[in-house]
C-alpha positions, 0 to 999 in steps of 0.5 A: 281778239277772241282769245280769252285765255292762253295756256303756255307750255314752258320748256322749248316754248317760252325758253331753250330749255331744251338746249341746256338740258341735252349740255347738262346732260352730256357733261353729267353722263361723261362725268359718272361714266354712264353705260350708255351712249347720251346722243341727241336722239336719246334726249329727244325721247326725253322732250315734253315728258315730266321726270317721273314718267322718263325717271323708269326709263332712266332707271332701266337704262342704268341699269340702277334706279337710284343712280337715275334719280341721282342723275335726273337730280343732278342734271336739274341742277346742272341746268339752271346753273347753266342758265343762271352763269350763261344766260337764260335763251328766251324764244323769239317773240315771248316778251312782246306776246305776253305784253300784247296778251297783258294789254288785251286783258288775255289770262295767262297760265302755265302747264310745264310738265318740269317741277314747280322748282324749275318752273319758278327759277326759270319765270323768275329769272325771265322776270315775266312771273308777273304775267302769269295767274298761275302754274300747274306743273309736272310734279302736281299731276298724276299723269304726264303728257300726253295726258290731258291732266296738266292741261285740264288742270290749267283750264278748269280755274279759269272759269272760261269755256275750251272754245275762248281758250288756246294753247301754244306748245312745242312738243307732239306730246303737248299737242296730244295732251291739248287735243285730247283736253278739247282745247285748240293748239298751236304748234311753235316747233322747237327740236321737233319737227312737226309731222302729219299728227302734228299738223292733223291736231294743230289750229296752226304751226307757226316760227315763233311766238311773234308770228303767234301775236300776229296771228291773234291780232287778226283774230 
């Protein structure tokens, strides 16, 4: 493959995330009886967006600044209890691309916009920080996606040209975030359904990370 390095977004990527993000954040908002109506709509508006770029909203949607840092900080550890009592979702595929990529001499980095803490928990309780080089993730970044910081950010060690690099994200703003950092993108659709934007500044969209690894090898 010509592929020498590969950029893994996290959450809805690598991990259903996602999912236990929406659980933890219906049972928070039930349980302090927020003003508003937590629907699966609302969360969306949340995917692939670090917490300080969705923490105005928050704040403004309470009605109470504090209330929604409380709430963002609650629903963090809210999350990885569930993972942790439940069992963490791993995505289709994960384990045996990071085997193929590791066998191949392919670097492996993560660009999550979640904090290093969340970052760490859910590698380590995957048991596949091994495969990884580094992180770069949402709280060591000025901006957010679908800024192209984080993403520049993860390439720029490597030390290898945009062209021998590929990225794999899940989210719009993470395809955003990659095409405008000039790196080539692929699509792994998690709660997103991918639309002419998407396909326009995607290489490929594809199932799952299986059908990635098949992908590469004929490359």
């Amino acid at each position: 493959m010509r592929k020498k390095a590969v950029i893994f977004d996290m959450d809805g990527l690598m991990f259903d995330t996602e999912t236990l993000g929406y659980q933890a954040q219906r049972e928070l908002a039930e349980e302090l009886a927020l003003p508003i109506a937590f629907d699966f709509d609302y969360y969306l508006k949340q995917v692939g967006r670090s917490d300080k770029d969705v923490m105005p909203e928050l704040a403004s949607d309470f009605g109470d600044a504090e209330l929604a840092e409380r709430f963002l900080r609650k629903m963090k550890k809210r999350q990885t209890a569930i993972a942790s009592e439940q069992g963490l979702p791993i995505k289709k595929g994960l384990y045996d691309l990071l085997g193929f990529l590791k066998d191949e001499g392919v670097v492996c980095v993560v660009a999550s916009s979640s904090r290093r803490r969340e970052v760490s928990f859910y590698l380590e309780l995957a048991d596949i920080s091994q495969y990884f080089r580094y992180q770069v993730c949402g709280d060591e970044v000025s901006f957010a996606k679908p800024d192209p910081e984080i993403f520049l950010s993860a390439w720029k060690p490597l030390d290898i040209p945009k062209e021998d690099c590929l990225i794999l994200e899940d989210s719009l703003n993470g395809i955003r975030a990659a095409y405008d950092a000039g790196i080539e993108v692929i699509m792994i659709p998690d709660l997103i359904v991918p639309d002419d934007e998407a396909k326009a500044k995607t290489i490929a969209i594809m199932p799952d990370l299986h059908a990635v690894m098949d992908w590469l090898k004929e490359k």
